[in-house]
C-alpha positions as CSV (number, residue, x, y, z in Angstrom):
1,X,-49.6,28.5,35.0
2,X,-47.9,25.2,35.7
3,X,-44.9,25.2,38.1
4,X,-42.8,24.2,34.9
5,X,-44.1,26.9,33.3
6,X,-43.3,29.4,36.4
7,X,-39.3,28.0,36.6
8,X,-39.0,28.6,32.9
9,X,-40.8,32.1,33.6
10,X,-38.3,32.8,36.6
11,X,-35.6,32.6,34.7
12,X,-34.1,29.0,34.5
13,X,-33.6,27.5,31.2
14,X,-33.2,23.9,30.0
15,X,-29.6,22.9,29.8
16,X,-28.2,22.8,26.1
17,X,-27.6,20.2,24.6
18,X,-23.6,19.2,24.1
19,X,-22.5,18.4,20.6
20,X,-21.8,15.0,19.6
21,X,-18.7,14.4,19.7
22,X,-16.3,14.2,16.9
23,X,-14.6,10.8,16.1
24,X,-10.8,11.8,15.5
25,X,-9.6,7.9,14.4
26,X,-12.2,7.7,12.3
27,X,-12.3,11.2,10.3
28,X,-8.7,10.9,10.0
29,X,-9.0,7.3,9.0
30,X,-11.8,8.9,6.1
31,X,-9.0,11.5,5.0
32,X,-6.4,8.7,4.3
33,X,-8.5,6.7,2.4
34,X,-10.0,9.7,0.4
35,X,-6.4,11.4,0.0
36,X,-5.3,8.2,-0.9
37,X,-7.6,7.6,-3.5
38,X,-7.6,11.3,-4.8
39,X,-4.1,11.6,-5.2
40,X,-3.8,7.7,-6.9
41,X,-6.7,9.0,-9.7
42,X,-5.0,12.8,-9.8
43,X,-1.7,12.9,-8.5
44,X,0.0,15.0,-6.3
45,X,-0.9,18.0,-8.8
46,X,-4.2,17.4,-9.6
47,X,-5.6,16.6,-6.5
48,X,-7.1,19.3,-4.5
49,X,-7.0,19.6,-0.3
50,X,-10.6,21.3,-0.7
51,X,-11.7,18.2,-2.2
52,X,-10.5,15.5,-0.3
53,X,-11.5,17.4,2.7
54,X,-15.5,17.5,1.2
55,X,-15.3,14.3,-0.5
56,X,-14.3,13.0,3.1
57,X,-17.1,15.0,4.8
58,X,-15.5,17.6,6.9
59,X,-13.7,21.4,6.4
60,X,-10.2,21.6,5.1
61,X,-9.1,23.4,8.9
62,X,-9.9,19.7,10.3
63,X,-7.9,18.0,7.5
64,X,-5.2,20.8,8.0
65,X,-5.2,19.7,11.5
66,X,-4.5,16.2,11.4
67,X,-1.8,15.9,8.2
68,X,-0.6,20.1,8.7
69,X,-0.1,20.7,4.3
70,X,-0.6,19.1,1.1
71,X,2.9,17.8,1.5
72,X,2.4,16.2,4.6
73,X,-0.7,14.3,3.7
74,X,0.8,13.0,0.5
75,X,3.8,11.8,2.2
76,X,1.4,10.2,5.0
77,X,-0.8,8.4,2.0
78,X,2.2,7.1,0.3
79,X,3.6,5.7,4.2
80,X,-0.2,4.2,4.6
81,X,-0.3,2.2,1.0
82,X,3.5,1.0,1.8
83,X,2.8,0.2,5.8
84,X,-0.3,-2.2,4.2
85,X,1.5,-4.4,1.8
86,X,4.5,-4.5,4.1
87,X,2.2,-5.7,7.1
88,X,0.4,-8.1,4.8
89,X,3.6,-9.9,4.4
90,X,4.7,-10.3,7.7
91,X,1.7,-12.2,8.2
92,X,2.3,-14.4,5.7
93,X,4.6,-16.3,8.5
94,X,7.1,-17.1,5.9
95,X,9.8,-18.0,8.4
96,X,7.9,-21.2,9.4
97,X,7.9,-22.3,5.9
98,X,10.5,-24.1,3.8
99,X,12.4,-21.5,1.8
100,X,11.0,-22.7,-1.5
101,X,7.3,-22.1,-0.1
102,X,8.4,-19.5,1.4
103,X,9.3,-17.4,-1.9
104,X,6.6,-19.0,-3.4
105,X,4.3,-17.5,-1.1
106,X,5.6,-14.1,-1.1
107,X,5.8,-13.9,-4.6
108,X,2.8,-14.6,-5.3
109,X,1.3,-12.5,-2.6
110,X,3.5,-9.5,-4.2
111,X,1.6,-10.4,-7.7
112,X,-2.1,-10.9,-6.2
113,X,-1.6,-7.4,-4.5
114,X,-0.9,-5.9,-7.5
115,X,-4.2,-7.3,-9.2
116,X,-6.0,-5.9,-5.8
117,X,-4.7,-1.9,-5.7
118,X,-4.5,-0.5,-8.5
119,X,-3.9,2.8,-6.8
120,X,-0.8,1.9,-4.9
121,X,0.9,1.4,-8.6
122,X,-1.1,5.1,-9.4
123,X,0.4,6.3,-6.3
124,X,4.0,4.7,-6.9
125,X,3.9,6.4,-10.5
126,X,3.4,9.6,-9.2
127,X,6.0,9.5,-6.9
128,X,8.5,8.6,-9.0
129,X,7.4,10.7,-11.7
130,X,8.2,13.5,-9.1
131,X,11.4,12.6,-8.3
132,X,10.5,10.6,-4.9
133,X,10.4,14.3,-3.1
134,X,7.9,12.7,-0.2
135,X,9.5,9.0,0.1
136,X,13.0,10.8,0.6
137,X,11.7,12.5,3.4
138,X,10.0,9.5,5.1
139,X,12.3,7.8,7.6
140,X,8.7,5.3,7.9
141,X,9.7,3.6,4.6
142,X,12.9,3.1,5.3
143,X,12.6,1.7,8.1
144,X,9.7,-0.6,7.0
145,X,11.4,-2.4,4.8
146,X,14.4,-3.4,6.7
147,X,12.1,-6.4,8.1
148,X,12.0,-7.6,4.4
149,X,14.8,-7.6,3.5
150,X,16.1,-9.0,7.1
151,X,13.6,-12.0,6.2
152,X,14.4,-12.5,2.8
153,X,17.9,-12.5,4.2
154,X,17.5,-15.4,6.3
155,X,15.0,-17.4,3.8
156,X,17.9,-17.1,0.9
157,X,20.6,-18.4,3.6
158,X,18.0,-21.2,4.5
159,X,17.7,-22.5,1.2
160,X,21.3,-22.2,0.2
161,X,22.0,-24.5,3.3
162,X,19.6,-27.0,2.5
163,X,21.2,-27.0,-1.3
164,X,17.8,-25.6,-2.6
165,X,19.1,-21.5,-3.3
166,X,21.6,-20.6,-4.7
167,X,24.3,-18.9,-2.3
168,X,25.0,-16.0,-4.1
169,X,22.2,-13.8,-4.2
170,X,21.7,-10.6,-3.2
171,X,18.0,-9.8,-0.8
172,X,17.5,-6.6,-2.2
173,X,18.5,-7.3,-5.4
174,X,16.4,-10.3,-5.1
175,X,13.1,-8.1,-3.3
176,X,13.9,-5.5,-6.5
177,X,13.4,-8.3,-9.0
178,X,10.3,-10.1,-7.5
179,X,8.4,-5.9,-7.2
180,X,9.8,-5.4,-11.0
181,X,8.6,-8.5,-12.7
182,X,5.7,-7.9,-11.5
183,X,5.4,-4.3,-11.1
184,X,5.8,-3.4,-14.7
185,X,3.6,-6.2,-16.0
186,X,0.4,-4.0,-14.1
187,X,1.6,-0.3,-14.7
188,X,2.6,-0.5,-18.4
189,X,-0.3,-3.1,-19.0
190,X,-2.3,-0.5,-21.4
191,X,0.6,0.1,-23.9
192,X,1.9,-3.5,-23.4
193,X,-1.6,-4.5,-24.7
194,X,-1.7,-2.1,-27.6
195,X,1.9,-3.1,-28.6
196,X,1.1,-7.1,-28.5
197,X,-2.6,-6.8,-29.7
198,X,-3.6,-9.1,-26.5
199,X,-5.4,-8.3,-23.8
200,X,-3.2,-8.5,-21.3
201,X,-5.6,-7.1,-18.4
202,X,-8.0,-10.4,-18.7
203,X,-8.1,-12.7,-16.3
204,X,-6.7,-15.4,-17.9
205,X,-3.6,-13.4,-19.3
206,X,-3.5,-12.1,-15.6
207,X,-3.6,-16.1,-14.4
208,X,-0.8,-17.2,-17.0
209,X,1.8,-14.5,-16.2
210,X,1.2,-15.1,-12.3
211,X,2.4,-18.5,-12.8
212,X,5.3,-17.2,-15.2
213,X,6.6,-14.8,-12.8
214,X,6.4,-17.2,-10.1
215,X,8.2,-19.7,-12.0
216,X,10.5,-17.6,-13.4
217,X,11.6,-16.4,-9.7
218,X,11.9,-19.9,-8.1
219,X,14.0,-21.2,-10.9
220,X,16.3,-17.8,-10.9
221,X,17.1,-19.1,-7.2
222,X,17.3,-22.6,-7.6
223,X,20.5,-24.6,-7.6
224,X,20.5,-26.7,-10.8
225,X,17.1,-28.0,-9.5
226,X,13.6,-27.9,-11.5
227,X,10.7,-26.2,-9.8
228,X,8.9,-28.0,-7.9
């Protein structure tokens, strides 16, 4: 008998081995996404917390753990899809551009966003379909827009000094008008095509009304000036 043999024998044991363990940033971070896109194609009905949690690869206790009910993680997904587009825009630096760029830029960033995330309209639907139950809980979107409107603020004061805005408009009116135009244009895109017997969803349809809303915008806010 070997002396390895003879330890075993005597009663000692190899030590177990210790489970891998569990990534917590990351299966949360799989949740989001899933719930996310689960809740854009289903809504806040149809959407299941037994699937998201298998779709995502783990049990619903986990998924129960990180976002506690269905409520929760639907109010959490809608915070996510807002937090993106709302960080996305603060990067665009607009202060350090002239005010005309700078509304060029961001409403045309508001448009190309659209075309990328589909489900963030999906999402938006829903919640408004319900009555906004989640987003009037959230004290998150509330507060994560005040920036925008803080910088739209301050870029609509710019211009009017220079003589390029006109001095009369309102931000948030002005932030409701630039989501709207474009907003509507993407979520009513299928009956809007049926209705005008043009594919509005095409690229090039897509291309023409970017410049249009862009246009139509900039000249909204202009002082008796073309675009330029």
């Amino acid at each position: 008998m070997s002396q390895r043999t003879a330890k075993v024998t005597a009663g000692e044991s190899t030590p177990a081995r210790k489970p891998k363990p569990r990534d917590a940033a990351a299966t949360r971070a799989a949740l989001l996404s899933t719930a996310i896109s689960e809740f854009a194609d289903k809504g806040f009905a149809g959407a299941r917390v037994d699937e998201i949690a298998n779709r995502a690869g783990v049990n619903k206790q986990l998924l129960y753990h990180h976002f506690g009910n269905k409520d929760d993680l639907y109010r959490i997904a809608l915070e996510a899809v807002y937090s993106e587009i709302r960080a996305k825009e603060k990067a665009l630096d607009l202060g350090n551009l002239t005010p005309l760029e700078a509304m060029r830029t961001l409403v045309g960033f508001s448009f190309d966003y659209l075309v990328e995330h589909p489900e963030f309209i999906r999402l938006v639907n829903d919640e408004n379909a319900q009555g906004a139950p989640h987003a009037k809980k959230s004290d998150q979107l509330t507060e994560m827009h005040w920036p925008l409107v803080d910088l739209l603020t301050e870029t609509l004061k710019r211009g009017a000094a220079e003589g390029t805005f006109r001095d009369d408009m309102d931000p948030i009116n002005v932030y409701i008008s630039i989501a709207g135009i474009s907003y509507f244009y993407f979520s009513n895109n299928p009956t809007l095509s049926a209705i005008f017997g043009k594919k509005l969803g095409a690229p090039a349809a897509i291309a023409q009304r970017r410049k249009h809303v862009i246009e139509f915008v900039l000249t909204a806010l202009q002082r008796n000036q073309p675009v330029g």
